[in-house]
mmCIF file of the C-alpha atoms, coordinates in Angstrom:
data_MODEL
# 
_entry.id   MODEL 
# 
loop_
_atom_site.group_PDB 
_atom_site.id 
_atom_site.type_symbol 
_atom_site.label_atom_id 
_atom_site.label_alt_id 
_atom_site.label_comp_id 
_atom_site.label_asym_id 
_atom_site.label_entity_id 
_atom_site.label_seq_id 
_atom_site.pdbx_PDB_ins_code 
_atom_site.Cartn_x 
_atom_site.Cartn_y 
_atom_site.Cartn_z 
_atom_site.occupancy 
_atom_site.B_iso_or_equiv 
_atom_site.pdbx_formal_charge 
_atom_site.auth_seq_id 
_atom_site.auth_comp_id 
_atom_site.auth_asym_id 
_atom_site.auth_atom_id 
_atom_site.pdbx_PDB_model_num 
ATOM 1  C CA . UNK A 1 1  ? 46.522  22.051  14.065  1.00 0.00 ? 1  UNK A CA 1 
ATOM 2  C CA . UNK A 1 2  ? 46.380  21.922  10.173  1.00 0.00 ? 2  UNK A CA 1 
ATOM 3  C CA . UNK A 1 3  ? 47.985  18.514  10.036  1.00 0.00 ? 3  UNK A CA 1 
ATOM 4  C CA . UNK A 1 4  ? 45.415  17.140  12.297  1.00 0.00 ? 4  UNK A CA 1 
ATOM 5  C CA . UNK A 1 5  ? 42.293  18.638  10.450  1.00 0.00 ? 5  UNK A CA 1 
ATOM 6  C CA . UNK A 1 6  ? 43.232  16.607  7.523   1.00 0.00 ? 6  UNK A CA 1 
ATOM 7  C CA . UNK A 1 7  ? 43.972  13.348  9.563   1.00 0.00 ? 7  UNK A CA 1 
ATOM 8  C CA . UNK A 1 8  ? 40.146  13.886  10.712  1.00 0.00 ? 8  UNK A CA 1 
ATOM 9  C CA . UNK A 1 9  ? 39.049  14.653  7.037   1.00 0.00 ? 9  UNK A CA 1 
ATOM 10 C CA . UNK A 1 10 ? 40.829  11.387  5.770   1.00 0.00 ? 10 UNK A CA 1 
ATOM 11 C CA . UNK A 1 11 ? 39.301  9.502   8.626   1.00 0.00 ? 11 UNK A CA 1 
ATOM 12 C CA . UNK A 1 12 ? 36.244  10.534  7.472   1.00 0.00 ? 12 UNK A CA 1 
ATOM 13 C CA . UNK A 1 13 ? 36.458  9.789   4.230   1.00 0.00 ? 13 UNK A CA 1 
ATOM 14 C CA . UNK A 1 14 ? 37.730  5.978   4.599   1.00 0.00 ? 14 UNK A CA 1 
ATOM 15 C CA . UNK A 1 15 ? 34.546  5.752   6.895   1.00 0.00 ? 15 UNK A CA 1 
ATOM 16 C CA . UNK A 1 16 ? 32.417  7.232   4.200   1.00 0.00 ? 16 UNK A CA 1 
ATOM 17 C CA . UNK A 1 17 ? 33.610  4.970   1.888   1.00 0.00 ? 17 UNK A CA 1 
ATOM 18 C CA . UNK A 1 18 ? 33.816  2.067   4.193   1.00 0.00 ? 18 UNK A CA 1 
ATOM 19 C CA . UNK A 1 19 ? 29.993  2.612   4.906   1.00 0.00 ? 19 UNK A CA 1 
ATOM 20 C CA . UNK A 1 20 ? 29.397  2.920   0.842   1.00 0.00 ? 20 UNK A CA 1 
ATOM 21 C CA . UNK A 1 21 ? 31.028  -0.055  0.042   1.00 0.00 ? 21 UNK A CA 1 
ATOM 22 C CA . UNK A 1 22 ? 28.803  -2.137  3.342   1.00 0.00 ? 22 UNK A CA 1 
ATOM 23 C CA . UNK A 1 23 ? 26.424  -0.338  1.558   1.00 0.00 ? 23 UNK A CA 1 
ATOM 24 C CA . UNK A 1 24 ? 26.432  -1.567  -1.700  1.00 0.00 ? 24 UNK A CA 1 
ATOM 25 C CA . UNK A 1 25 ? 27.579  -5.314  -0.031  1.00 0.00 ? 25 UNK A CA 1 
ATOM 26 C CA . UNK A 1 26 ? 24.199  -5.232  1.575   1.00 0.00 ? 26 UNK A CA 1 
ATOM 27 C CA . UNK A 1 27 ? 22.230  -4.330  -1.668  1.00 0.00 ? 27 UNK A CA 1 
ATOM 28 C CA . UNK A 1 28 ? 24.301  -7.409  -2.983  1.00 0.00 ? 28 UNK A CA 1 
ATOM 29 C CA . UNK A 1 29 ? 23.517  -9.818  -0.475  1.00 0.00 ? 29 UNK A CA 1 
ATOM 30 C CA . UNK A 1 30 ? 19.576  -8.808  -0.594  1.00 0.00 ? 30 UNK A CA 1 
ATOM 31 C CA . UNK A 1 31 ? 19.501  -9.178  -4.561  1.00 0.00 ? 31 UNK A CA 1 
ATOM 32 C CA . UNK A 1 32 ? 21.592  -12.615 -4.068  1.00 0.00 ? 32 UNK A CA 1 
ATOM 33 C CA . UNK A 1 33 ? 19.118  -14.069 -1.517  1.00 0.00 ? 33 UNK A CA 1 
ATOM 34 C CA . UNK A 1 34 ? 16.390  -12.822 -3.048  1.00 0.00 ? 34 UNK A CA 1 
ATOM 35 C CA . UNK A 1 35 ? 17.672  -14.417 -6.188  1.00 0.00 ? 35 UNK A CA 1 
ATOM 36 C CA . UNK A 1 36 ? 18.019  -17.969 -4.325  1.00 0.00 ? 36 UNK A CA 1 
ATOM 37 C CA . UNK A 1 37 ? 14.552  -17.593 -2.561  1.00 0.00 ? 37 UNK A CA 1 
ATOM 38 C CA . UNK A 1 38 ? 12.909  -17.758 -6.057  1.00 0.00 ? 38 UNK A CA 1 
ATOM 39 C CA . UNK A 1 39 ? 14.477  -20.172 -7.274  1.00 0.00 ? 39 UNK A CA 1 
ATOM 40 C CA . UNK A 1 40 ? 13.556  -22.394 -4.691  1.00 0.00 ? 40 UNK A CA 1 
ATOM 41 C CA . UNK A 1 41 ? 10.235  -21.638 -4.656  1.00 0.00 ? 41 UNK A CA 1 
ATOM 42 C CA . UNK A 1 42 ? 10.595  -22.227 -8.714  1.00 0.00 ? 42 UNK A CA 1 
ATOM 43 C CA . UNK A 1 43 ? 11.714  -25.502 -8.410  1.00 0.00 ? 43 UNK A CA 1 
ATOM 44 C CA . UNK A 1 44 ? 9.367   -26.488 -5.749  1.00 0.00 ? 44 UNK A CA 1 
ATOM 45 C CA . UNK A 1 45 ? 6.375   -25.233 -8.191  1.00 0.00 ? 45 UNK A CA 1 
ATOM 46 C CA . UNK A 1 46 ? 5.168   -22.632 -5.527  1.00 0.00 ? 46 UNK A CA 1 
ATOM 47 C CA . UNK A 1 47 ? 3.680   -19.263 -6.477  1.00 0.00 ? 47 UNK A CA 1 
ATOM 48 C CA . UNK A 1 48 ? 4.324   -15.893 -5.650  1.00 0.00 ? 48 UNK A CA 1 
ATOM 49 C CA . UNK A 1 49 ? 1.624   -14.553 -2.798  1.00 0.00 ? 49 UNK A CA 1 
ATOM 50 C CA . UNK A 1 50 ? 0.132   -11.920 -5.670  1.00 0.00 ? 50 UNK A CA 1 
ATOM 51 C CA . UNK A 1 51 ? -0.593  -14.506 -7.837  1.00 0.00 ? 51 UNK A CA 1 
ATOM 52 C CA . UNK A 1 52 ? -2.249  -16.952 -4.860  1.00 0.00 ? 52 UNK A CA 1 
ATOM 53 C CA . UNK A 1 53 ? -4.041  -13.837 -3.561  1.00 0.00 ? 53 UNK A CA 1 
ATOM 54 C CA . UNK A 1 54 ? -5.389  -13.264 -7.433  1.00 0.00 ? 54 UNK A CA 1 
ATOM 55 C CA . UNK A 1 55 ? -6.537  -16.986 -7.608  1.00 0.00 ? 55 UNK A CA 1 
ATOM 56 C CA . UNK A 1 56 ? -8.345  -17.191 -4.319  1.00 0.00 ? 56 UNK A CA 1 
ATOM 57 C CA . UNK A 1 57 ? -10.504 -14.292 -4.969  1.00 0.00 ? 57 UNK A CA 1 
ATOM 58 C CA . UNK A 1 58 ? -11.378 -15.670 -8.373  1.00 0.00 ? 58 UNK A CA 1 
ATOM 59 C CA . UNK A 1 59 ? -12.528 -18.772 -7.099  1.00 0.00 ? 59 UNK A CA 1 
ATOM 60 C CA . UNK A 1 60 ? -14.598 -16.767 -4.368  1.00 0.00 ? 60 UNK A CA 1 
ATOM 61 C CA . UNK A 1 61 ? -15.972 -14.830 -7.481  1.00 0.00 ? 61 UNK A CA 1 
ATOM 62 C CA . UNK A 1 62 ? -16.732 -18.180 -9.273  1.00 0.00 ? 62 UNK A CA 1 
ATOM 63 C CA . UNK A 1 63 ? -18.115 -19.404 -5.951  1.00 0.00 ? 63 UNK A CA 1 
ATOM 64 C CA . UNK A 1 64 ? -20.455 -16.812 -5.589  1.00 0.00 ? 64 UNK A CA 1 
ATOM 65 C CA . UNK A 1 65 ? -22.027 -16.826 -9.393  1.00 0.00 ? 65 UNK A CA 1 
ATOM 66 C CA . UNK A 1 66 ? -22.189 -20.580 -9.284  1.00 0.00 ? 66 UNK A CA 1 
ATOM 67 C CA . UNK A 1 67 ? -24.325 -19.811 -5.756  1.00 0.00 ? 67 UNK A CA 1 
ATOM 68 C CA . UNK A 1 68 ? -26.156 -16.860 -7.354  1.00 0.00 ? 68 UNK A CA 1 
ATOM 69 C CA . UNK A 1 69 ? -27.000 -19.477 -10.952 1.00 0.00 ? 69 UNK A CA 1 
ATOM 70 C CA . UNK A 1 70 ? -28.072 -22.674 -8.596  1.00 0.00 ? 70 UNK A CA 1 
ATOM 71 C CA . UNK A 1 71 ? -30.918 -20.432 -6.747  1.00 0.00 ? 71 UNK A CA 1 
ATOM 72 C CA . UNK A 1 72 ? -32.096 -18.655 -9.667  1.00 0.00 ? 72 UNK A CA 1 
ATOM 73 C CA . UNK A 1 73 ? -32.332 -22.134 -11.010 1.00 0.00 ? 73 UNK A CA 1 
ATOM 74 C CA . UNK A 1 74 ? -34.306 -23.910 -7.555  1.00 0.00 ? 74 UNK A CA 1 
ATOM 75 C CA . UNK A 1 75 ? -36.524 -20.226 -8.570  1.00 0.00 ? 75 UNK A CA 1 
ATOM 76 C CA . UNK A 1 76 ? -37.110 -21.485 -12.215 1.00 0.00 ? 76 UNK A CA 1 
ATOM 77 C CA . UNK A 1 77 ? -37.877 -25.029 -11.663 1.00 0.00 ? 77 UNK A CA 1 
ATOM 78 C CA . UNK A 1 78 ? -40.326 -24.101 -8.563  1.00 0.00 ? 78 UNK A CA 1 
ATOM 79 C CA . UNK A 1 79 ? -42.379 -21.660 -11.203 1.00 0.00 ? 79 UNK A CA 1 
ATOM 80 C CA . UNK A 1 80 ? -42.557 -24.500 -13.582 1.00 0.00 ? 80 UNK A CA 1 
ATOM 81 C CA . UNK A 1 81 ? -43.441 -27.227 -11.163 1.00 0.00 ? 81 UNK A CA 1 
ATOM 82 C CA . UNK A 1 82 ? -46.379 -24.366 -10.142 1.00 0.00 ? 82 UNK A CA 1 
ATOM 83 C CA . UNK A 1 83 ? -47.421 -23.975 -13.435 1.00 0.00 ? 83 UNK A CA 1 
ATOM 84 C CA . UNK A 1 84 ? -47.611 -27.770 -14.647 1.00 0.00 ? 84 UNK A CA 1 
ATOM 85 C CA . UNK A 1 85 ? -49.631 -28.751 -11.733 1.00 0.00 ? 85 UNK A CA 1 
ATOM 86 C CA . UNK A 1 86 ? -52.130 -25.602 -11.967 1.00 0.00 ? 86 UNK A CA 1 
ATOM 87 C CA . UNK A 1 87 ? -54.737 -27.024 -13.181 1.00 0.00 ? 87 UNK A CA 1 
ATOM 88 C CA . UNK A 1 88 ? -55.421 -26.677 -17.333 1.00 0.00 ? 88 UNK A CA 1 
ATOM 89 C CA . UNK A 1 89 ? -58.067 -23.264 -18.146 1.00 0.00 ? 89 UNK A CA 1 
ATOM 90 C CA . UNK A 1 90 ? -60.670 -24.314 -20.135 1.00 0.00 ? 90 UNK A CA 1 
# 
């Protein structure tokens, strides 16, 4: 009975260290593809999603001021075409 408690306890310490070392092969292969993935997208000049994300929402920003800037300037020149063709107060 002994003797076969301590086959089982061996058993399960091969599979414990049979799942550690898939373990750490899987943390391996993630950093090595992960690794490959940007350097690909490196030497195809593509950027990370952050930094597109970061980009498009500045040129929304810029979109929106240069929007905001062209009405306030249609309001300008309207108040001075209104005011040069008021008639001059004597």
């Amino acid at each position: 009975m002994q003797s076969q408690n301590r086959i089982f306890d061996d058993l399960a310490k091969v599979a414990g260290g049979a799942l550690g070392a898939l373990s750490n092969f899987k943390q391996e292969m993630e950093a090595m593809v992960r690794d490959r993935v940007e350097r690909f997208m490196a030497d195809n000049n593509m950027v990370p999603r952050e930094e597109f994300e970061a980009v498009k929402a500045m040129a929304a920003e810029a979109r929106a001021e240069q929007e905001r800037l062209a009405a306030r300037v249609a309001a300008l020149e309207a108040a001075l075409s209104a005011k040069s063709a008021a008639p001059p107060r004597n």
